[in-house]
C-alpha positions in Angstrom: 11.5 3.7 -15.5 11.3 4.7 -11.8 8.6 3.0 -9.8 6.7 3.9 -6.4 5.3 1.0 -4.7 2.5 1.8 -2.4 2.5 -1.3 0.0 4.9 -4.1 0.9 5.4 -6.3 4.4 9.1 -5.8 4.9 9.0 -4.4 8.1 7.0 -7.4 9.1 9.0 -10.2 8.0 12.7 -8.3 9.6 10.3 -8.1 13.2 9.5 -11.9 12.5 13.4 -12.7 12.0 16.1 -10.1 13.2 18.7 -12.2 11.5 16.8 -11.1 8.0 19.0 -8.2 6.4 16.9 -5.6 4.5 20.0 -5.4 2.8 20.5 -8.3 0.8 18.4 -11.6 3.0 17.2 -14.0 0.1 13.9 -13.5 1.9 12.8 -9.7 1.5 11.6 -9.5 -1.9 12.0 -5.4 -1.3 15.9 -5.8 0.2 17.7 -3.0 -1.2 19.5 -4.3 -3.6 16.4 -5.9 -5.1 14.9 -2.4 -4.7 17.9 -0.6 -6.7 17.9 -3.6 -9.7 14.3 -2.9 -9.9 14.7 0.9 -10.3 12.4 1.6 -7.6 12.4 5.1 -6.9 10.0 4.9 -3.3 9.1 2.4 -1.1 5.6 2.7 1.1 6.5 0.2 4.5 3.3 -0.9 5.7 3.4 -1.5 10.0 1.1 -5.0 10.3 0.1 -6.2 13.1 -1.1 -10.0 13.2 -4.8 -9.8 14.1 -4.0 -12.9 17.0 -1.7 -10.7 18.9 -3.0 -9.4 22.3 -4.5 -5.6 22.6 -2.4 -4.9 24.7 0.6 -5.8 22.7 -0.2 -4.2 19.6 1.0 -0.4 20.4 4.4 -2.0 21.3 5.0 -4.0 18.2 4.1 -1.0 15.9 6.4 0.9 18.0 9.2 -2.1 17.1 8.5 -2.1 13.7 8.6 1.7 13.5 12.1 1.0 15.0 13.2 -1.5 12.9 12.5 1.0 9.6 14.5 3.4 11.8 17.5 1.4 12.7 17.8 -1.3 9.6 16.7 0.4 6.6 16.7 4.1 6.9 20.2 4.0 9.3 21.9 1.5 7.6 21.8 2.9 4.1 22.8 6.5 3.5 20.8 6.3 -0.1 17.8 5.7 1.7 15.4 8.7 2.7 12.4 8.9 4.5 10.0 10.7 3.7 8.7 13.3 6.5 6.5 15.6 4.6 4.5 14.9 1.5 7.4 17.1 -0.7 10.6 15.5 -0.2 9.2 12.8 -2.9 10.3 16.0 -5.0 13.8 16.3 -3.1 14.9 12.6 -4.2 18.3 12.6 -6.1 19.3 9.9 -8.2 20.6 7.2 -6.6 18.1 8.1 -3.6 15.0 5.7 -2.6 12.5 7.5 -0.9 10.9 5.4 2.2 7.6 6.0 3.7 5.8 4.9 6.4 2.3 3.5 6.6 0.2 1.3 8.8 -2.0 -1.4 7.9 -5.1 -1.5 10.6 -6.1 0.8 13.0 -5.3 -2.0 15.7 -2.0 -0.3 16.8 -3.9 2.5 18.6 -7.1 1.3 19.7 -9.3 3.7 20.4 -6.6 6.2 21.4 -5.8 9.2 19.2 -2.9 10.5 21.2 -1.3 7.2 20.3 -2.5 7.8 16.0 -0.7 11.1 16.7 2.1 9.7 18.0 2.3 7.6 14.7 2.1 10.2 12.8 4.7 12.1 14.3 6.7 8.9 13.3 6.3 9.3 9.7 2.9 7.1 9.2 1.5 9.2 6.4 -1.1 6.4 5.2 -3.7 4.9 7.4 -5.4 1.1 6.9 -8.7 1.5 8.7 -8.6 -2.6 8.6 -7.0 -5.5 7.6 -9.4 -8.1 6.9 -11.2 -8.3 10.5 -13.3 -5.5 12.4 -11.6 -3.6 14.9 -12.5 0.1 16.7 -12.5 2.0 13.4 -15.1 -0.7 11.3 -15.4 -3.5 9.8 -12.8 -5.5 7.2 -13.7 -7.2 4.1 -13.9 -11.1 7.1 -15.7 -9.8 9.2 -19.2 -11.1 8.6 -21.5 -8.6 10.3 -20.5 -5.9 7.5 -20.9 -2.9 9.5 -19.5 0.3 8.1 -17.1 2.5 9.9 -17.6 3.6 13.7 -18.1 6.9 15.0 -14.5 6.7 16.5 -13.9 6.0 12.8 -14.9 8.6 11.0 -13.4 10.6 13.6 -10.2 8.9 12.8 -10.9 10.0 9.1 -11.1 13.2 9.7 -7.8 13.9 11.7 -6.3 12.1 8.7 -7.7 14.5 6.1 -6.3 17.3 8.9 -3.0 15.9 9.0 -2.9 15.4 5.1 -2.8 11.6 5.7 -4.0 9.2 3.4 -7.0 6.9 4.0 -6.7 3.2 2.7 -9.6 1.6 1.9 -7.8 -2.0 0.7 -8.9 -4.9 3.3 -12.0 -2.5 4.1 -15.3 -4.0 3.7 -17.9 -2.7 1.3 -20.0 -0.5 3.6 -17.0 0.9 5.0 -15.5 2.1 1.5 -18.8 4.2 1.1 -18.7 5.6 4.5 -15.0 6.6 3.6 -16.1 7.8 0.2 -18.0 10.1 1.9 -15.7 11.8 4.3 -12.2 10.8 3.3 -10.3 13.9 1.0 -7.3 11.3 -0.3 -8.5 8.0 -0.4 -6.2 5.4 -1.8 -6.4 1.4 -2.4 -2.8 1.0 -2.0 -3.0 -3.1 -2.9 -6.3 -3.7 -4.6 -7.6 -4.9 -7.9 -11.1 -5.2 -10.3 -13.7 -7.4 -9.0 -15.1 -7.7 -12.4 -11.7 -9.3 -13.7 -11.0 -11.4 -10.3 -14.0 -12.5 -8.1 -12.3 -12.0 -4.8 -13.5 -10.0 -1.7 -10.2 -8.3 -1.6 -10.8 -6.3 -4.9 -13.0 -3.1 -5.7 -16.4 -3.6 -7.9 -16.8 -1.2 -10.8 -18.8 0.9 -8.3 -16.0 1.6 -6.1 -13.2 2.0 -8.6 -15.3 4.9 -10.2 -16.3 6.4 -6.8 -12.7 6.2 -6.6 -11.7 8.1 -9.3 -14.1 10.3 -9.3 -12.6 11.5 -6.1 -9.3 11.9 -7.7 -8.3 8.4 -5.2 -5.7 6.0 -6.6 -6.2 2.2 -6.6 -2.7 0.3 -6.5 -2.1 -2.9 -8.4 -1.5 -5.8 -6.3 0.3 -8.7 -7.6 -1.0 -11.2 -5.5 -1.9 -14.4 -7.6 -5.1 -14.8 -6.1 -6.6 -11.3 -6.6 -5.1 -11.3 -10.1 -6.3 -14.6 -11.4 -8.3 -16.7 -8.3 -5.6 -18.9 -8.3 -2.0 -19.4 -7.2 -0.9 -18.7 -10.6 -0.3 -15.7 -12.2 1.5 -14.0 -15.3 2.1 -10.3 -16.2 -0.8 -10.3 -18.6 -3.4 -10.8 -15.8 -1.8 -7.7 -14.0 -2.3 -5.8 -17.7 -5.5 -7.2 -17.7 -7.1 -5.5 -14.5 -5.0 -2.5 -15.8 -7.0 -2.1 -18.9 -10.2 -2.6 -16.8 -9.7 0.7 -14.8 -8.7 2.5 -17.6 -12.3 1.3 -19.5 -13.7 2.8 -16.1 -11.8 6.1 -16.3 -8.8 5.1 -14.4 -5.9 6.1 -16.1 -4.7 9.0 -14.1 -5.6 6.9 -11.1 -3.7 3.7 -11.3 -0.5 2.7 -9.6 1.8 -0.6 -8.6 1.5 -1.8 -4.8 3.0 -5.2 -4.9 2.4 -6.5 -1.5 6.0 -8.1 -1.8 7.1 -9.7 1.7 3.2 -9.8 2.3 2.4 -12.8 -0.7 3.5 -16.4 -0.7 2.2 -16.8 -4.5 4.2 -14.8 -7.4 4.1 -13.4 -10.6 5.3 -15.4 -13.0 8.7 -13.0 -13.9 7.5 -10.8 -11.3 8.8 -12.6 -7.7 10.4 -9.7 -6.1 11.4 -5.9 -6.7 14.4 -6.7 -8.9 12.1 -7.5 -11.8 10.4 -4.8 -11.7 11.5 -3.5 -15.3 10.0 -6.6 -17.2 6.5 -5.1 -16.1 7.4 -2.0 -17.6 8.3 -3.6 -20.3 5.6 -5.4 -20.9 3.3 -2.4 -19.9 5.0 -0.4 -23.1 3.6 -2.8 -25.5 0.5 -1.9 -24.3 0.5 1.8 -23.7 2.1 4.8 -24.7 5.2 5.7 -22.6 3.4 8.7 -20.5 1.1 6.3 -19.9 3.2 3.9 -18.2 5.0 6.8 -16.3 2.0 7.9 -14.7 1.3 3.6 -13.8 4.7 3.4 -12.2 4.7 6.5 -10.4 3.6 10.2 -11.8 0.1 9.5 -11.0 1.4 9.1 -7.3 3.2 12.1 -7.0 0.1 14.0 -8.9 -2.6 12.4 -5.9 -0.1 13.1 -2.5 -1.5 16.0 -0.5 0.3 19.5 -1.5 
């Protein structure tokens, strides 16, 4: 079964250590050929910034990241295609692996919007307001003040919903969620799970997950031991778990997979990289009917992205 994955930290690790092949290095748990045993049909590449880095650094090592999706993974691999507008997800052939570009933080660009323009001339067609600390947009999910979103934010919001970009509200803290709620026309949690299942600040209360659906926003699984079980341990049954949670909440047509491969040091048990992909699905089928779990691993995607 094809699968899109909303959110890993490739790009990241390859700017960390050039000598790391998106091809085949041990270390990318999305290389390609994990990605092709795995059956995954698109990959969403999140640009990171660590939050320690100095201002005036961050533009340039977004930039080098951008590069490094440019140059190592769409250059290098002819099967590999990025996607520039929202409907060449519809132009993938078989054999093809779609690549997007998002970027996790508004830190890249400060408060400059000719350089968020720039990005999105790049191919960043998903915004992170935050990771988990405050910058010029709002507040994350550390930062202990728990403001909402900035005026520059909202203003950022709003030349995403122009530009049919979509507005991430995983890492974002809970006063910025309803602030986005309010403005945002595609929100999406691209690596997020249930509060109610997993006490941990990085996941959505019942609250937001309706809100979420109720705006026809997707939430993306996250297979991150922590925010599946609270501890370093995990098994596929915990990701089933918060599954069946959003769907008791109306989620079903609003649920996909963002791993947050190359982004974890804790795994899945039978879940530690893209290759295995296919045992979740597997495991998802005795669970739910097949449409079902086409939707989980991808249709509901490609029935949320802008048109």
């Amino acid at each position: 079964m094809k699968i899109i994955d909303t959110h890993c930290d490739a790009l990241l690790k390859i700017w960390e250590d050039k000598n790391r092949s998106f091809t085949n290095s041990t270390e990318i748990e999305t290389n390609l050929e994990r990605l092709l045993q795995g059956n995954v049909k698109a990959q969403l590449f999140a640009i990171f910034i660590e939050p320690e880095l100095p201002f005036d650094q961050k533009y340039q090592v977004a930039l080098e990241q951008i590069d490094i999706f440019h140059q190592e993974v769409i250059g290098k691999h002819a099967q590999i295609k990025k996607i520039e507008k929202w409907s060449d997800f519809d132009k993938l052939k078989d054999g093809e692996i779609g690549a997007m570009l998002t970027l996790e933080g508004a830190d890249a660009f400060g408060n400059d919007i000719s350089k968020l323009k720039n990005l999105y001339q790049l191919g960043v067609k998903s915004l992170g307001l935050t990771w988990n600390n405050a910058n010029l947009v709002g507040d994350g999910v550390g930062e202990s003040r728990g403001a909402g979103l900035t005026d520059f934010g909202k203003e950022v919001i709003e030349l995403n919903n122009i530009s049919k970009v979509l507005t991430d509200v995983s890492h974002l803290n809970v006063k910025g969620f309803w602030d986005v709620m309010d403005i945002a026309d595609y929100p999406i949690a691209t690596h997020s799970n249930a509060l109610t299942i997993c006490n941990h600040r990085r996941n959505l209360t019942d609250e937001q997950a309706k809100a979420m659906f109720e705006k026809n926003g997707l939430i993306g699984i996250v297979f991150n031991p922590p925010f599946l079980s609270q501890t370093k341990e995990a098994t596929i049954t915990d990701i089933v778990r918060h599954i069946e949670h959003f769907c008791s909440l109306g989620g079903e047509k609003y649920i996909c997979l963002g791993s947050d491969f190359d982004g974890i040091t804790e795994f899945v048990l039978g879940l530690e990289d893209a290759s295995k992909y296919q045992q979740l699905i597997q495991e998802l089928l005795k669970h739910y009917t097949e449409d079902q779990v086409l939707g989980f691993a991808h249709q509901n995607f490609l029935n949320f992205i802008p048109k």
